[in-house]
C-alpha positions in Angstrom: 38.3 77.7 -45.9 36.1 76.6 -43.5 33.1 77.8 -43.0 32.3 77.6 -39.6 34.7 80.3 -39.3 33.1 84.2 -38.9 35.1 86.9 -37.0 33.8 90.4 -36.1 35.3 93.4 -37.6 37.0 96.0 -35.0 37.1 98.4 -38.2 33.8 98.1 -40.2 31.4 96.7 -36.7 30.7 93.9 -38.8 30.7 90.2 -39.3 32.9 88.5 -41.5 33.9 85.6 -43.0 37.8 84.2 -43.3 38.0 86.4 -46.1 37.7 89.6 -44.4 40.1 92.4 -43.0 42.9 91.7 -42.1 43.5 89.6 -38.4 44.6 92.9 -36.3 41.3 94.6 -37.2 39.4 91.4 -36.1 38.1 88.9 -32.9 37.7 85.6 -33.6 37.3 83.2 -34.9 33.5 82.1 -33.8 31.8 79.1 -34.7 28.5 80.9 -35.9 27.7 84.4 -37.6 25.6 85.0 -34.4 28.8 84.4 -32.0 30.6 86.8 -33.7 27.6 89.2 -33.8 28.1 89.3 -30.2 32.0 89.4 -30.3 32.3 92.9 -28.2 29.4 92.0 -25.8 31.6 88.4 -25.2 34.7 90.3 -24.1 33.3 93.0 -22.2 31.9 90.3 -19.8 35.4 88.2 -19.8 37.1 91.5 -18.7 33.8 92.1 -15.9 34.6 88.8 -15.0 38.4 89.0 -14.4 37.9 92.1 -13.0 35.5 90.2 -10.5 38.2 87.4 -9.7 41.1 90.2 -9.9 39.5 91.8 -7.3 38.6 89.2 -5.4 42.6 87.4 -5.5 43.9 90.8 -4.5 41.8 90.9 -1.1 42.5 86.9 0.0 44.7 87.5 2.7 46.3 84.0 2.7 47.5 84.4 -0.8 51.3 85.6 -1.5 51.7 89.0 -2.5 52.5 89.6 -6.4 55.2 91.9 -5.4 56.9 89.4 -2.5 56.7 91.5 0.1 
């Protein structure tokens, strides 16, 4: 095992290490045991963030349309 390795816990809202729950019920791995403390606040600014850029994409008008028309 290596123990750099802590995921966060989707069903107890807890850190773990490798030995844990099983992968579905987890994020991770993180490098630290605070990185995976702050494993939900991580993706909800990934999906803000690609939100952002989704929005963004969608009003360049130079740029093709998804659906090719």
């Amino acid at each position: 095992m290596a123990d750099d390795e802590w995921y966060w816990c989707l069903k107890h809202q807890a850190v773990e290490p490798l030995e844990g729950c099983k992968a579905e019920d987890r994020l991770g791995p993180y490098a630290t045991r605070d990185e995976a403390s702050q494993a939900l606040a991580t993706v909800r600014e990934r999906n803000e963030r690609w939100d952002r850029e989704d929005e963004e994409y969608e009003g360049d008008a130079d740029s093709p349309s998804v659906l090719g028309g």
